[in-house]
ZAPAFI-37800 format. One record per residue (C-alpha): residue in three letters; x, y, z; residue number from 1. Coordinates in pm, 1 decimal. Each point is the difference from the previous one (the first is absolute). Layout:
REM ZAPAFI-37800
  residu         u         v         w  num
     ALA         X         Y         Z  NUM
...
***
This chain:
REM ZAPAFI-37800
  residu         u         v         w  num
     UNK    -761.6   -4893.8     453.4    1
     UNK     381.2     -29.8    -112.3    2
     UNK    -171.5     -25.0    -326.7    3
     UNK    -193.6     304.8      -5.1    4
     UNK     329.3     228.3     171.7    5
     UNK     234.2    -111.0    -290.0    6
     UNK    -243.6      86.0    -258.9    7
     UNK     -85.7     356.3     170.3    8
     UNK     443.4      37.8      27.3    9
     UNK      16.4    -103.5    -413.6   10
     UNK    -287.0     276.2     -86.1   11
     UNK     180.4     254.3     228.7   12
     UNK     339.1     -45.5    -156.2   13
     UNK    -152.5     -19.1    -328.8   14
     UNK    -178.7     316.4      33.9   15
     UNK     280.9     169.5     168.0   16
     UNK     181.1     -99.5    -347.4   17
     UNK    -290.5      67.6    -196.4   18
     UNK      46.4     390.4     190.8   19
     UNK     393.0       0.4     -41.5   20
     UNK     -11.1     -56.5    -319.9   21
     UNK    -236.7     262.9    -110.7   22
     UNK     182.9     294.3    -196.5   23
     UNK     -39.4     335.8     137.3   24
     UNK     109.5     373.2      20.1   25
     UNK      73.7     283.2     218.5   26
     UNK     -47.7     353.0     -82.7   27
     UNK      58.3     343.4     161.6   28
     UNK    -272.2     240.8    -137.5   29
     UNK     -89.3     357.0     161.2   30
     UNK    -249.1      20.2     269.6   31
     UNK    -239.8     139.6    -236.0   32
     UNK     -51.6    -237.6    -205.6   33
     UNK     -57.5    -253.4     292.6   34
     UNK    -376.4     -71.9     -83.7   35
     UNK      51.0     -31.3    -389.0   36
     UNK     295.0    -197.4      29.1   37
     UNK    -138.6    -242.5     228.2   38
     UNK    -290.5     -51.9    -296.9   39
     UNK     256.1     -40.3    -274.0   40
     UNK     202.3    -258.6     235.4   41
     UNK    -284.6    -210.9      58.2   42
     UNK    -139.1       7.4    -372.3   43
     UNK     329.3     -72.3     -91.4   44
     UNK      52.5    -301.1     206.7   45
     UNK    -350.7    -137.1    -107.0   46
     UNK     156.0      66.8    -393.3   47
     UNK     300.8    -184.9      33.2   48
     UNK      36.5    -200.9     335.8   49
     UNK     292.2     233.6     131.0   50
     UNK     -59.1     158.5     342.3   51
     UNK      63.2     350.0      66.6   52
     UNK     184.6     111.1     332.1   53
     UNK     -47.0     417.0      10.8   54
     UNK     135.9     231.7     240.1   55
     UNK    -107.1     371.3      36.3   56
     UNK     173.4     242.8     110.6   57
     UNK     164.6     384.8     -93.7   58
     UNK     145.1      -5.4    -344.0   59
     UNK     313.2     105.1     159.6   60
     UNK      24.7    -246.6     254.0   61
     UNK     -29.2    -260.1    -215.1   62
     UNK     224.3     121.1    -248.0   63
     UNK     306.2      24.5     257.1   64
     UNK     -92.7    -386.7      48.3   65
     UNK      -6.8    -102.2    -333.3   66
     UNK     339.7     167.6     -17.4   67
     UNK      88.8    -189.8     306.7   68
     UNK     -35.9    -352.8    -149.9   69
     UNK    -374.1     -64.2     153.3   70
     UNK    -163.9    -296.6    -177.5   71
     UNK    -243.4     183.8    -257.1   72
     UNK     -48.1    -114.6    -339.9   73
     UNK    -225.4     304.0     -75.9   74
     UNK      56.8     389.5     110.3   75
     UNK    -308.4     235.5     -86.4   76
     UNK      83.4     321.9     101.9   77
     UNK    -199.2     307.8     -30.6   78
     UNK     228.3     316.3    -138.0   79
     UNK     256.0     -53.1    -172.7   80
     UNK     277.7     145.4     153.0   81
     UNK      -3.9    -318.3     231.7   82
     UNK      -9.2    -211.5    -300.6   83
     UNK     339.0     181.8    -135.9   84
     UNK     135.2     -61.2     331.7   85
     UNK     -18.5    -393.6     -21.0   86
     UNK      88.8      -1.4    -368.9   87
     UNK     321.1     230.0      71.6   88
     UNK      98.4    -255.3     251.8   89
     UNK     -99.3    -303.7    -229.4   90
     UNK    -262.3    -140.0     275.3   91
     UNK    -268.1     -27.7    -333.1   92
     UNK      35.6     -98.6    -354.0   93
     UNK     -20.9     318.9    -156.0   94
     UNK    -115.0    -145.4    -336.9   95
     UNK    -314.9    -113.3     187.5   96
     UNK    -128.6     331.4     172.3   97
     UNK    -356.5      58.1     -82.6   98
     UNK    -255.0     258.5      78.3   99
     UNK    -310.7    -142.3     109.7  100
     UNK    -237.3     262.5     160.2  101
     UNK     -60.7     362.0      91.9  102
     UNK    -155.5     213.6     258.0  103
     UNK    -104.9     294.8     152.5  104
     UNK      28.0     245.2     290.1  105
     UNK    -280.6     111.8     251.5  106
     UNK     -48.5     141.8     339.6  107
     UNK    -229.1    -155.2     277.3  108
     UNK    -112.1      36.8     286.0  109
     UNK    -228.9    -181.8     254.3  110
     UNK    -329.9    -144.6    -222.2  111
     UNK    -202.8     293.9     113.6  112
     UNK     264.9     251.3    -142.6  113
     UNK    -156.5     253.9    -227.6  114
     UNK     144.5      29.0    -380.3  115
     UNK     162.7     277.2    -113.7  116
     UNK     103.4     208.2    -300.1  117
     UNK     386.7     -58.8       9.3  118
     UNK      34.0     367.1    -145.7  119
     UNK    -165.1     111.5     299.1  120
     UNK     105.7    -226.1     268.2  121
     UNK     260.4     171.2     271.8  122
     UNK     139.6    -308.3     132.7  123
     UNK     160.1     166.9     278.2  124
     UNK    -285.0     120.6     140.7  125
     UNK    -196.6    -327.0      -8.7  126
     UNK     298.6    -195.9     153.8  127
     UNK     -34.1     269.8     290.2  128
     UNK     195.3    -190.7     308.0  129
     UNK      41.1    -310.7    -221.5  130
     UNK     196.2    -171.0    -253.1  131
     UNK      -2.9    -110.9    -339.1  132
     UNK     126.7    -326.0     -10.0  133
     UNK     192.3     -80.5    -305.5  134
     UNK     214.9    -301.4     -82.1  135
     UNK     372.2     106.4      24.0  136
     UNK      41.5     258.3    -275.9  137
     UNK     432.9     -61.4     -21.6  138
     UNK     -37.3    -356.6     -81.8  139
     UNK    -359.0    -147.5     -53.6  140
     UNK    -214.4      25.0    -313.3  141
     UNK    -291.1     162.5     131.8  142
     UNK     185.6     229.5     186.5  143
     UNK     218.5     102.5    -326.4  144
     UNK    -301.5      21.3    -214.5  145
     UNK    -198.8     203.5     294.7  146
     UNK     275.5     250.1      63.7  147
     UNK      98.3      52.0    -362.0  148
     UNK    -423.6     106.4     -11.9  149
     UNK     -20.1     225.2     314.3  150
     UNK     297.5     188.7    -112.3  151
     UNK    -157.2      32.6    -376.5  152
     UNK    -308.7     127.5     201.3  153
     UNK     196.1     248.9     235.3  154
     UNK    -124.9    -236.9     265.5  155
     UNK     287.5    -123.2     118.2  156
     UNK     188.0     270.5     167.9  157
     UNK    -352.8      67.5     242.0  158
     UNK     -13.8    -385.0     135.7  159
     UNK     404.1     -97.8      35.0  160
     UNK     -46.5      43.5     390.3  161
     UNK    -298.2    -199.6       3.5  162
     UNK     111.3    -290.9    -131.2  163
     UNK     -73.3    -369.7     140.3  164
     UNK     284.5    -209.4    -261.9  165
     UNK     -64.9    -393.9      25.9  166
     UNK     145.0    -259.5    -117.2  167
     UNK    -293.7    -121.2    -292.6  168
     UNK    -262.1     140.8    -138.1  169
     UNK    -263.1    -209.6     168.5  170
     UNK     120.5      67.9     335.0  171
     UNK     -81.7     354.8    -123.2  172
     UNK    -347.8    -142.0     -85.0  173
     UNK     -56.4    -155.9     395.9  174
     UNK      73.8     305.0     151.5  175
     UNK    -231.3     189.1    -179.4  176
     UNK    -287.2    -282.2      74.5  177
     UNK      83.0     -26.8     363.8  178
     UNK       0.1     360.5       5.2  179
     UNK     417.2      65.3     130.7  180
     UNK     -22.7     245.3    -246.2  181
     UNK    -246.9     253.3    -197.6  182
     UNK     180.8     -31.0    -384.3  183
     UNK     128.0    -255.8    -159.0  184
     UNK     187.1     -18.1    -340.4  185
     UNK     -77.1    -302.5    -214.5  186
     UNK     -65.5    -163.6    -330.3  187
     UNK    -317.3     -17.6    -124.5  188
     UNK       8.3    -407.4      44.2  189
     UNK      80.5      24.6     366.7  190
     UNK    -302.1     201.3     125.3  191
     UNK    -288.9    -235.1    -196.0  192
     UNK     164.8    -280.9     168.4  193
     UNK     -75.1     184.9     368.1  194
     UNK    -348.2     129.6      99.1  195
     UNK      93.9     142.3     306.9  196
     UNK     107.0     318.4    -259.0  197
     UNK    -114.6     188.7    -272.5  198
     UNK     172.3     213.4    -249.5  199
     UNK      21.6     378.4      80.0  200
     UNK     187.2      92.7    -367.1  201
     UNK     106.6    -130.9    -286.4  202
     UNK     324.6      81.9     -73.8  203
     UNK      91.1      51.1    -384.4  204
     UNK     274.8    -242.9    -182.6  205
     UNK     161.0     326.8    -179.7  206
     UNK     107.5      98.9     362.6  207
     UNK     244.0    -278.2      66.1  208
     UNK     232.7    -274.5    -237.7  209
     UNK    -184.8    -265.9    -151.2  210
     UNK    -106.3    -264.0     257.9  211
     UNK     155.8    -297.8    -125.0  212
     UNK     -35.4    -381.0     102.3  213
     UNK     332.8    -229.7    -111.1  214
     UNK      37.7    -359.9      38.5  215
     UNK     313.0    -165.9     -89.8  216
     UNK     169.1    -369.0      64.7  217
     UNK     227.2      50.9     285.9  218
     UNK     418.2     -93.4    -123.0  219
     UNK      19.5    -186.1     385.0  220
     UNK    -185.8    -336.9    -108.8  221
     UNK     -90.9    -214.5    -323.9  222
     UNK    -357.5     -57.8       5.4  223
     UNK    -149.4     -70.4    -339.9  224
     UNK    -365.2      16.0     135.6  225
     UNK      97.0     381.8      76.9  226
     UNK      44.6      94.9    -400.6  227
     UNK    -374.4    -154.9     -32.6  228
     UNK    -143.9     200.4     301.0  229
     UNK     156.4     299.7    -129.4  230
     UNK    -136.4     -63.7    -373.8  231
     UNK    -338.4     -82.4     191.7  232
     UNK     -35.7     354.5     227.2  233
     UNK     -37.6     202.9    -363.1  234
     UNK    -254.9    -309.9     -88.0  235
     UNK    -371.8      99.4     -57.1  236
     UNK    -114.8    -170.2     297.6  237
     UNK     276.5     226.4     203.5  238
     UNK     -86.7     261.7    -148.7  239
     UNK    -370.6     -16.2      67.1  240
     UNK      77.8     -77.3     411.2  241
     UNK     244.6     326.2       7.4  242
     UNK    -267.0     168.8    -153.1  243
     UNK    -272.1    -104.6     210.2  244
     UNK     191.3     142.6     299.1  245
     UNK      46.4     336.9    -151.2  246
     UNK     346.4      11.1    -165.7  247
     UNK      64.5      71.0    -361.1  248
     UNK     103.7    -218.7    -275.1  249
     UNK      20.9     175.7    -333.3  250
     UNK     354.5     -22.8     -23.1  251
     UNK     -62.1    -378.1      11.5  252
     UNK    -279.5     -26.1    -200.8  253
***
């Protein structure tokens, strides 16, 4: 019996070792890239043996923590106004900012929402007593990109007192599916992820600045696995799982 507990205490320790010692990461990405990034991680991980810690949140947010000192190793943010922010402030190695993806701008609504022409669509009118929920358009990407459109589209000025700001573009993407609100503004990625809504209109890239995702190697921490990560998220393989969820890669490619 004494036997049997020692051996079961060595294999513990040894795996708790074994699990110590195993290299990994940590890396702040935008909430919309949640589902892709998650892929990458994990094929990653089975590549080289390094695991791949993630948090998700608004591209802001996680900026002003980067800033801060939090322990990333990676920052993908997805405009890059927030990526001059961190460089400006030396939270990222400047030399190593990277554009990985792209992506586009729709409306939904609720999955049995009807499409429509966006040169016909009064957005007002369909809003009627309700909002459009859009993430915050002062400080997060979506927001930026989705103002900067509605005011190329003389949509903008019709909708300001209807608006529903939150904090991230997929909390944007819940409301709409549990039906808090009628329109939601979105990429393109976020609604084929949720099929509690469907698109009402497309809206076009000429409307709004380039939709730009940036990694860089955060300035806080020295992590060489975070160079080969970064290398790896413009890799085929990365390329192909970005794809496969809808964003663009033929800057990468």
């Amino acid at each position: 019996m004494f036997r049997r507990l020692l051996f079961s205490i060595v294999l513990l320790v040894a795996s708790l070792s074994i699990a110590k010692a195993q290299p990994s990461l940590t890396v702040f990405a935008a909430a919309s890239l949640q589902e892709a990034m998650e892929k990458i991680g994990a094929a990653f991980e089975e590549e080289t043996g390094v695991n791949v810690v993630f948090s998700f949140a608004g591209t802001g947010i996680l900026a002003r923590q980067v800033e801060a000192g939090a322990p990333a190793d990676l920052f993908v943010s997805a405009d890059t106004a927030w990526m001059d922010y961190v460089k400006e402030r030396g939270a990222v190695q400047a030399d190593t900012i990277t554009e990985i993806a792209s992506n586009a701008l729709v409306l939904i609504g609720p999955d049995d929402s009807q499409k429509f022409d966006l040169a016909e669509l009064n957005l007002a009118s369909l809003l009627s007593d309700g909002r459009l929920a859009i993430a915050e358009p002062e400080t997060v990407p979506a927001g930026r990109y989705g103002k900067a459109a509605l005011e190329q589209l003389g949509l903008w000025q019709s909708v300001t007192g209807h608006l529903a700001p939150m904090e991230n573009v997929r909390i944007v993407l819940t409301s709409v599916a549990r039906g808090d609100v009628p329109v939601g503004l979105v990429y393109q990625t976020d609604a084929l992820v949720e099929p509690g809504v469907a698109v009402i209109a497309e809206i076009p890239s000429s409307s709004h600045p380039e939709i730009q995702y940036l990694a860089a190697v955060t300035g806080i921490r020295s992590n060489p696995a975070a160079a080969d990560l970064l290398i790896y998220l413009t890799s085929p393989r990365s390329r192909e799982i970005l794809r496969s969820h809808g964003f663009v890669t033929d800057k990468v490619d």
